[in-house]
C-alpha positions as a printed NumPy array, in Angstrom:
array([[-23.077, -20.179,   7.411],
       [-24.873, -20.955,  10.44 ],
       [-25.122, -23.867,  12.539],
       [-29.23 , -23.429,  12.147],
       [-28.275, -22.734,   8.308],
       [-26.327, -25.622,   7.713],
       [-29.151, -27.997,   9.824],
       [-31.756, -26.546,   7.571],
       [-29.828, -27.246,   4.515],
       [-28.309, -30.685,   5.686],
       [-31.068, -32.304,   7.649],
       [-34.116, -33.665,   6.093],
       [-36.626, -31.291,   8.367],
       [-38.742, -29.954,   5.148],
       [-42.321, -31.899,   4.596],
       [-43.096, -32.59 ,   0.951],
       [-47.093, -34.017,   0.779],
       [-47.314, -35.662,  -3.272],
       [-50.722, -36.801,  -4.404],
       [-50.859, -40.907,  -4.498],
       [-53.883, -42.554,  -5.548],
       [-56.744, -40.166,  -6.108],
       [-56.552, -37.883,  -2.803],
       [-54.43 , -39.7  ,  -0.551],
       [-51.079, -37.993,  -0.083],
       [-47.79 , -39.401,   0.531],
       [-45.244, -37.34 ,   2.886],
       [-41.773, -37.079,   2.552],
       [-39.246, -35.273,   4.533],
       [-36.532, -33.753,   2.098],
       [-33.23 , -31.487,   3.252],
       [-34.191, -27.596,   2.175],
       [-31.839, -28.316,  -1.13 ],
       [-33.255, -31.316,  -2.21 ],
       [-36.91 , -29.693,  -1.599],
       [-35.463, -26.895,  -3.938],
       [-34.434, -29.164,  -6.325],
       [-37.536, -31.627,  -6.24 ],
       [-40.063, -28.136,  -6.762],
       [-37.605, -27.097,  -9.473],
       [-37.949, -30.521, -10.987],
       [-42.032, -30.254, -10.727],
       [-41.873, -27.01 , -12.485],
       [-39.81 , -27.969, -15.605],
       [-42.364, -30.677, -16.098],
       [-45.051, -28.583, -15.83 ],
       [-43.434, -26.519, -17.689],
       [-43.744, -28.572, -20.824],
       [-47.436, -29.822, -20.488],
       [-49.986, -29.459, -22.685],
       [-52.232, -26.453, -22.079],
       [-55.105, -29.493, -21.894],
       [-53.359, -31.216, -19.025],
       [-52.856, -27.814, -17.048],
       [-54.947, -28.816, -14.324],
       [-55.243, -29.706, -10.525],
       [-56.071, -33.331, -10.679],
       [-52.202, -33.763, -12.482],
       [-49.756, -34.546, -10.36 ],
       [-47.029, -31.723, -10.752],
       [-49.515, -29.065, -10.859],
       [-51.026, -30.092,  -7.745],
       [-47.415, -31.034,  -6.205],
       [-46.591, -27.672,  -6.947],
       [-49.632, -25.695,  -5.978],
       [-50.166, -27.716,  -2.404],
       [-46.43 , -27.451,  -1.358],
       [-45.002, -23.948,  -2.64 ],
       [-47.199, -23.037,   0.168],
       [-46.389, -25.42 ,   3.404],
       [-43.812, -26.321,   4.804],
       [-41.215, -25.389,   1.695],
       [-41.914, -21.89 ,   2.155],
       [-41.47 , -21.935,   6.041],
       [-37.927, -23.154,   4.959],
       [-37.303, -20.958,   2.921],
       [-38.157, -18.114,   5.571],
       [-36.232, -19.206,   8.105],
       [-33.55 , -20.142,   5.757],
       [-33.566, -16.199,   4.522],
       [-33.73 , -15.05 ,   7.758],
       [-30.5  , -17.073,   9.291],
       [-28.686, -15.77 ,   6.255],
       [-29.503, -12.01 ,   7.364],
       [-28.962, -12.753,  10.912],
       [-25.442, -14.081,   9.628],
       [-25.207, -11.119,   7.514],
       [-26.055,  -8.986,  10.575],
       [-23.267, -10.367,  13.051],
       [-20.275, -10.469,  10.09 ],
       [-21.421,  -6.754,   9.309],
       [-20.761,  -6.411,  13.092],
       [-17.675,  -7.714,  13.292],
       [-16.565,  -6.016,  10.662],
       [-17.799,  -2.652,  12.136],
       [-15.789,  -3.216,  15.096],
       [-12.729,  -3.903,  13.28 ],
       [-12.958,  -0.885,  11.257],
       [-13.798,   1.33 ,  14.552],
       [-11.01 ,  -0.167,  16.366],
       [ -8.515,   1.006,  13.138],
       [ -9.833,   4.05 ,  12.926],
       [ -9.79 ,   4.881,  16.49 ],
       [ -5.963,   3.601,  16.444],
       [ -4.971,   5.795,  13.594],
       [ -6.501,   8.791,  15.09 ],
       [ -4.656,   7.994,  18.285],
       [ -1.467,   7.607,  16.573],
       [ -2.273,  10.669,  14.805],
       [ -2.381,  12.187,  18.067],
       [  0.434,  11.454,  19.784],
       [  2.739,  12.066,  16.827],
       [  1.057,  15.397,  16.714],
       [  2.206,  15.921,  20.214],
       [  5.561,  14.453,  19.233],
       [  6.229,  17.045,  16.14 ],
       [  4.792,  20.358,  17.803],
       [  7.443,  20.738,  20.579],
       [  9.73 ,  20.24 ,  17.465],
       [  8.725,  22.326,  15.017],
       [  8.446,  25.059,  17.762],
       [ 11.935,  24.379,  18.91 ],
       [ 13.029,  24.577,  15.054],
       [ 11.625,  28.157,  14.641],
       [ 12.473,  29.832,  17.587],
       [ 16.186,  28.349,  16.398],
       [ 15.223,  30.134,  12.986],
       [ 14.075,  33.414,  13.764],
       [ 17.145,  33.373,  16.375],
       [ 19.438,  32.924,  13.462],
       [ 18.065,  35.501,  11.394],
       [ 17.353,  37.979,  13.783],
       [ 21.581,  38.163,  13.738],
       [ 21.78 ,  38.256,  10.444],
       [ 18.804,  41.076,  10.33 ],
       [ 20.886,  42.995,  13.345],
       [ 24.172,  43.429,  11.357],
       [ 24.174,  47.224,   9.541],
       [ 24.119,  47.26 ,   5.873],
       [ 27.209,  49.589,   5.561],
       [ 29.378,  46.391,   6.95 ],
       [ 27.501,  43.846,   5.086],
       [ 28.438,  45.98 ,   2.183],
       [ 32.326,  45.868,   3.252],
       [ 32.646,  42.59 ,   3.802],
       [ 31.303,  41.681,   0.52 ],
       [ 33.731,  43.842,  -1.115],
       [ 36.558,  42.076,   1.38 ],
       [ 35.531,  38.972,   0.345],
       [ 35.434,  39.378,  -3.735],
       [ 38.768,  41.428,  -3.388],
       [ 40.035,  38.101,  -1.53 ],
       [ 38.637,  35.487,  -4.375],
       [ 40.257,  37.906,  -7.376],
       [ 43.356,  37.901,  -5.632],
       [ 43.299,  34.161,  -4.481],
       [ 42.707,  33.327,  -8.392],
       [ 45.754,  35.615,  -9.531],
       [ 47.766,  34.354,  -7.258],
       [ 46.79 ,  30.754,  -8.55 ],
       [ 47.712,  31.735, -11.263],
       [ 50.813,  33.014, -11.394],
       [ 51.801,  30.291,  -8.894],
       [ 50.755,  27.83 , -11.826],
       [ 53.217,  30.008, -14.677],
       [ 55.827,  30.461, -11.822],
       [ 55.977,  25.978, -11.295],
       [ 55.918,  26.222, -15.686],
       [ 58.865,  28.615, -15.495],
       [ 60.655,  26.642, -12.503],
       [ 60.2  ,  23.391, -14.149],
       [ 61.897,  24.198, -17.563],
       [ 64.502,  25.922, -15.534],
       [ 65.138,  22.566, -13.458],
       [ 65.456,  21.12 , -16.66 ],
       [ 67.992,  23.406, -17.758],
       [ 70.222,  23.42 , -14.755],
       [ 70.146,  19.437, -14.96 ],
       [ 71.776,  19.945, -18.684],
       [ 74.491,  22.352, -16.942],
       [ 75.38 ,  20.115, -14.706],
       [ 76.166,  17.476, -16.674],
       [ 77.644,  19.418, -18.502],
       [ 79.709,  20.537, -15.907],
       [ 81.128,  16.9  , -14.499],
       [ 82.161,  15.799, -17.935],
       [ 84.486,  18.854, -17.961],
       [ 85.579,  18.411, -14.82 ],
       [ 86.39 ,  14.739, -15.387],
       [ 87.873,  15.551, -18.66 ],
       [ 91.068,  17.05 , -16.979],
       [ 91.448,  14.965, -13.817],
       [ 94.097,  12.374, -14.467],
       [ 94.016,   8.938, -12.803],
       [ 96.319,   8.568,  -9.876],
       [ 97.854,   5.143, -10.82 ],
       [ 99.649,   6.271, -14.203]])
């Protein structure tokens, strides 16, 4: 709220004129809330009368009547009009800050824009380079080296294998030649006789 807000609300600066003694009135100086609360008091009292007492000369009634129209509602003006002035400069402020992000995403916007162009240029010049060679090369040789290069793969698996039965056969044979060779040293021992006898 406003500093004139808060003083209006605060301050006792609102008149309230009751009716004392016949037609003598009595002023009082009330904050805006407690003149709020004194005409909202008034009015639940009236509120409750008896259609015969509904008249000027009671005190309520004529509480009501004579003040709603003086000084309570200059307060209430100005205090509605230092809430929309309030209203008016937050509203600002808030204007600017929204401006100020927009403009400050658009200018990022901007300069990654500049950024990525050069790039993306760069990339497809680097593209249509690439397959310009690819475009250049006769179909005839494409045509060969595919042909090269599945005659290559068919042969490369063969050749695995038979390289894997060839290490099968080689193992067991391994095997094998181990068993001859033992067998081999115990004959060989078999006949030797020691030196010492």
């Amino acid at each position: 709220m406003s500093s004139n807000q808060v003083e209006l609300t605060d301050t006792k600066s609102v008149n309230l004129y009751f009716k004392e003694n016949g037609a003598q009135l009595k002023t009082l100086k009330f904050s805006l809330t407690e003149a709020v609360l004194q005409i909202s008091s008034a009015v639940f009292t009236a509120r409750h009368l008896n259609l015969t007492d509904f008249n000027e000369q009671q005190e309520d009634i004529y509480f009501i009547t004579y003040n709603v129209y003086n000084d309570f509602l200059d307060a209430l003006r100005r205090s509605s009009q230092y809430f929309v002035e309030d209203l008016n400069l937050r509203t600002n402020q808030k204007n600017e800050l929204i401006l100020i992000l927009f403009l400050s995403s658009l200018g990022t916007l901007l300069v990654t824009m500049a950024i990525l162009c050069p790039v993306v240029g760069t990339v497809n010049m680097a593209r249509l380079k690439v397959l310009s060679l690819f475009v250049d090369i006769p179909n005839h040789h494409v045509i060969a080296l595919s042909n090269k290069c599945e005659r290559f793969l068919s042969s490369f698996h063969d050749s695995e294998h038979n390289d894997d039965a060839n290490t099968n056969e080689t193992d067991s044979l391994k095997v094998d030649d181990s068993d001859v060779t033992v067998l081999n040293q115990s004959k060989r021992s078999g006949h030797k006789q020691p030196k010492n006898s």
